[in-house]
N, C-alpha and C positions, 0 to 999 in steps of 0.2 A: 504493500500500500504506500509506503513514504517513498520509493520507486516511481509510482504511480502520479502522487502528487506532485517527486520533484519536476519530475517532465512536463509534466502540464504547467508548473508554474514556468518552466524553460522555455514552451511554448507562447506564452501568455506573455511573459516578459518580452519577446522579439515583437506581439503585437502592439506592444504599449508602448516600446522604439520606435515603433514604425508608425505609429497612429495620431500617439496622442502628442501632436503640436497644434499649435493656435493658428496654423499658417491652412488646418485641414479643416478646421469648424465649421466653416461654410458648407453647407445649408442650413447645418445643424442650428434649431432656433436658439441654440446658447448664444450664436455671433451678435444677438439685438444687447446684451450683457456690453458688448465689449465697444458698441457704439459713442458709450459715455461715460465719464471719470471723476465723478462723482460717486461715491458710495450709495448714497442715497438715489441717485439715479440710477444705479445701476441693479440695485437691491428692488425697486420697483417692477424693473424691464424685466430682469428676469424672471418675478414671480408670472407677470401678465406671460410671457412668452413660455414658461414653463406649463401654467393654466389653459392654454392654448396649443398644445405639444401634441396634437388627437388629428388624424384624417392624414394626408397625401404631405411628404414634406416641401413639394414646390405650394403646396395648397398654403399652408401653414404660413412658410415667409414671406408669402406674396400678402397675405391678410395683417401677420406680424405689422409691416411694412406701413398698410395703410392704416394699422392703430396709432402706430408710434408718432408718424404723419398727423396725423389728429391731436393729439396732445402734447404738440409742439418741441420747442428745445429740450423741455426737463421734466420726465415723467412724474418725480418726486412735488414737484414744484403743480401739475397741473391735478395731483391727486389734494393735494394740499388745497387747493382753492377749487375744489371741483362745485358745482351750480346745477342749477338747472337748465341754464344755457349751454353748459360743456354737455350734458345729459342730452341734451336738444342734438346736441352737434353727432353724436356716436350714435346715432339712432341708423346712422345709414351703414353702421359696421354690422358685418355678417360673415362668422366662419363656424358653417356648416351647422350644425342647430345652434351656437351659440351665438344670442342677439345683441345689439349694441345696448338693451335695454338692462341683458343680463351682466355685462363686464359694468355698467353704471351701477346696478347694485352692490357688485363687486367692491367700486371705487369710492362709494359710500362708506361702505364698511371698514376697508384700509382708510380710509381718511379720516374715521375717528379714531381709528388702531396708531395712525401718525397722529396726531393732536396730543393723545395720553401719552402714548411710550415712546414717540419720536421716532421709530422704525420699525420694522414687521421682526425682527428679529428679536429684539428687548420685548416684544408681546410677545414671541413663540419659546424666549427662555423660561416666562413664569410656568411653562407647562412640563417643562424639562427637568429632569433628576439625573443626575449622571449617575445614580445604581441602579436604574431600569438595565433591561438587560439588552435593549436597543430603544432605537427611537420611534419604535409605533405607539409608545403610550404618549407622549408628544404630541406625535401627527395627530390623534384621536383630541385629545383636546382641543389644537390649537384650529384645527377645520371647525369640530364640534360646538366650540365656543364662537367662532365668529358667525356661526349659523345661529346658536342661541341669541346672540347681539340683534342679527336681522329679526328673528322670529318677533322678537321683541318688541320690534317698532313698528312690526307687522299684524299683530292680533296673534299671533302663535303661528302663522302662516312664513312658507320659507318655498319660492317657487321653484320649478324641476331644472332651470337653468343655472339656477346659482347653487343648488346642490349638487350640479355636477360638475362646477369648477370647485368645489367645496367638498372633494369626495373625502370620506374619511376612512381609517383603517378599524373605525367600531365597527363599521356592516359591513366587513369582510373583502372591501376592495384591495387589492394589489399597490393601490393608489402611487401608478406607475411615473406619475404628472407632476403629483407632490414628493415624490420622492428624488425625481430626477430635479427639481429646486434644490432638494436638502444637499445633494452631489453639489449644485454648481456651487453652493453656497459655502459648504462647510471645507469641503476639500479644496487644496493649494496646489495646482501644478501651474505647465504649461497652458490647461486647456479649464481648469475650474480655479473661481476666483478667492478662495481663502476668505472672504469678507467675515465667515459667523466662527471665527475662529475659538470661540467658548463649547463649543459641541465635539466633542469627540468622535471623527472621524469611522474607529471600530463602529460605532452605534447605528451607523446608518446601512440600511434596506438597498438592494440593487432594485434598479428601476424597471422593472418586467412587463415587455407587451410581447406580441406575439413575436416578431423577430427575435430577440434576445430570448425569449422561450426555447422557440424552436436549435438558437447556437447553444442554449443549455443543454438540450436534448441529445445536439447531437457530442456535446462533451462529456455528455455520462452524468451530468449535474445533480438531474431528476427525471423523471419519465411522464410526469402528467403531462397531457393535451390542454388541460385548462389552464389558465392563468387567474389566480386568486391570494390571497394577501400569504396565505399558507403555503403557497407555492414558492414567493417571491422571498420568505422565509428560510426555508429549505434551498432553492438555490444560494442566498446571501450567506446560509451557516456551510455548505460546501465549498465558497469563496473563501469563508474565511480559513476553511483549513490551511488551502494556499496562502493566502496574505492576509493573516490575524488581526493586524494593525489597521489594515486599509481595504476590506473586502471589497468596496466600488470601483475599487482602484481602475481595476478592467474593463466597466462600463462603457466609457467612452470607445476606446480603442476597439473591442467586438462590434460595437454598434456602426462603424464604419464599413464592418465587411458588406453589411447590408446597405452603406447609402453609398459608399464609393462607389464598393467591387461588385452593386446591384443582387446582392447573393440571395439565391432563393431557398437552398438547399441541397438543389440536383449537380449533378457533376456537371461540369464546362472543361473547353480547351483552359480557360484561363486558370482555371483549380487547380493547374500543375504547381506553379508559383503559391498558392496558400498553405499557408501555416498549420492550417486545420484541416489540410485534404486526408492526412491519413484518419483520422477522428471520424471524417465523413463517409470514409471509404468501409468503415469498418462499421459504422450506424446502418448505411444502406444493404451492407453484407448481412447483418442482424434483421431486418426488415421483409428480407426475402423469406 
């Protein structure tokens, strides 16, 4: 077995040379992060662009694009003073079910999150313990609570759009969107930006949709077809056998075979070159 792991981690390490620089981000919706230099601008951009990280990746930056476009030089700056006029203005935003009416109630709710704690982070520490034994009882608060915030002001009512930029790890989602924030946020390389440096990096969840599933699957990770918070779980504590300190570490880096090297699964000419052909070779040999 330590055989086993070290190879994969020998594997894993040449992807993480080969991937993760900030020179390959693009498309990836982290690059709207790296637009501004400002902590506070950049700690807003990412959540919205994190919140938004759902449907086709040219779909995604193209819509990114025209939110950011909307609320001017300084996202920080425009969530801070947001109206009914700005609300007025985001009415014509639409990616894919989620309405311009839905991210307004969104920026609502960060906007008093900015007023009391000054940034989404100093509100997402009161929910943090660093002896949890990761960061899902976190996430579960810090979604959970700012939905109880909205409910509030709403008659106990919380609509279906802003519970789904508000997903949380109580009702068992994966919650692939909020996790992949916690990565750009807490983790420091080349490619994520160190900003929430008070959270301890072991503690954080790999961010699992079906891509990253499926490169689980065929790494021997886990075997489910589903993708669910229990799943996302189980791959992250396999991670961490390899890299105990930094289990996300590899996120990035995997997640490129799928948006550079357009990876479906199946074997190609071009699979001669990848890292993971023998991995693949030996899943599809299993399969028959």
């Amino acid at each position: 077995m330590k055989r086993q792991i070290a190879s994969m981690k020998n594997v894993l390490d040449k992807l993480y040379a080969k991937y993760n620089h900030r020179r390959l981000i693009k498309p990836d919706p982290l690059q709207f992060i790296y637009q501004y230099s400002s902590r506070e601008d950049m700690e807003i951009a990412g959540f919205l662009a994190a919140s938004l990280a759902y449907g086709r990746v040219q779909q995604i930056q193209r819509n990114l694009i025209y939110l950011f476009g909307l609320m001017g030089k300084s996202p920080f700056q425009f969530v801070l003073s947001f109206n009914k006029e700005k609300r007025k203005n985001l009415k014509s935003f639409k990616h894919r079910f989620t309405t311009g009416s839905d991210i307004s109630d969104l920026l609502e709710l960060l906007q008093g999150i900015l007023w009391e704690f000054g940034s989404i982070k100093e509100f997402f520490v009161q929910g943090y313990n660093s002896s949890d034994k990761n960061i899902i009882p976190a996430l579960s608060k810090f979604s959970d609570s700012l939905l109880d915030i909205y409910a509030s002001g709403h008659n106990g009512y919380v609509t279906r759009g802003l519970k789904y930029l508000l997903v949380s790890p109580s009702r068992g989602s994966a919650c692939k969107r909020l996790n992949l924030f916690m990565r750009w946020m807490v983790r420091s390389d080349d490619v994520d930006t160190g900003l929430w440096n008070v959270i301890d990096k072991a503690k954080l969840i790999v961010p699992v949709d079906v891509h990253m599933g499926r490169l689980c699957r065929i790494l021997g990770l886990y075997d489910q077809k589903t993708i669910s918070l229990k799943s996302a779980e189980k791959i992250t504590h396999s991670f961490a056998g390899i890299e105990p300190a930094d289990p996300v570490k590899f996120d990035f880096a995997l997640s490129r075979i799928g948006i550079i090297e357009k990876c479906t699964g199946g074997i190609r000419d071009k699979c001669k070159s990848c890292e993971l052909l023998s991995y693949c070779l030996q899943k599809n040999q299993s399969d028959l």
